[in-house]
N, C-alpha and C positions, 0 to 999 in steps of 0.2 A: 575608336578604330581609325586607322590609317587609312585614305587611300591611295593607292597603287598602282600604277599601267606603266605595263613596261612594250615599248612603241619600236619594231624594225623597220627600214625601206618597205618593208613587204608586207607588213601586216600590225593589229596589233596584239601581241603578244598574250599581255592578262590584264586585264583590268578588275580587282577586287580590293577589296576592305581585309586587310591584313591587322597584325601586332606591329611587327617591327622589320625593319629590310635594311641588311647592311650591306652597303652600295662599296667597290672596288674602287674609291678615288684616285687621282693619278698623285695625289697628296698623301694619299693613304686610305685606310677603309675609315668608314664613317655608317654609323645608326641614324637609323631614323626612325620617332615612334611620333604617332599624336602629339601637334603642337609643335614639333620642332620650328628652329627659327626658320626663315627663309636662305636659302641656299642655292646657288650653282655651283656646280664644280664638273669636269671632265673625269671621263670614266675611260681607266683602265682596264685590259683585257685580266678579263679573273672571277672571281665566284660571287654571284649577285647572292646574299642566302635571306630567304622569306621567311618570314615565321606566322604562322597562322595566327596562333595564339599566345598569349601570355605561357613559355613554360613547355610546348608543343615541339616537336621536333623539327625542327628547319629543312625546308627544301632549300635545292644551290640547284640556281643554272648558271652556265657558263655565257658571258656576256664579250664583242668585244668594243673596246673603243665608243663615243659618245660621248654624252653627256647627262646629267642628272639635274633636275628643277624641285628644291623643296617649296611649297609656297602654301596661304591658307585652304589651295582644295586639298594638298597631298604630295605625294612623290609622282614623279612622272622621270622615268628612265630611257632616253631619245639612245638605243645601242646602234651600232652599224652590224651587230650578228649576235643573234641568241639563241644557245641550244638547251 
């Protein structure tokens, strides 16, 4: 499993063990499952979509601006607004 926190000014968001989260790059959208390599990149305003599980129907929140850190604890999604 992944893990996941997605962190506002205000709070932080979620922090759980997910499948897979494709994150709204300012590059373009981009997967993230277990393992991936290490990554920055800047996040544009658009649909964060989480997926619980392998196969599971995906939640979207709406993210805007920030940035994203893949690294070996997980994904970690620094937004400036998330609904």
């Amino acid at each position: 499993m992944l893990h996941f926190e997605l962190v506002t000014p205000e709070k932080l968001v979620r922090s759980e063990d997910v499948f897979m989260v494709t994150v709204p790059g300012t590059e373009g959208d981009f997967g993230v499952l277990e393992g991936h390599a290490p990554i920055m990149s800047t996040v544009r305003d658009g649909a964060l979509v989480i997926y619980r599980t392998q196969g599971g129907a995906p939640e979207t929140l709406t993210v805007q601006g920030g940035f994203a850190e893949v690294n070996e604890r997980g994904l970690t999604v620094l937004a400036e607004h998330a609904a």
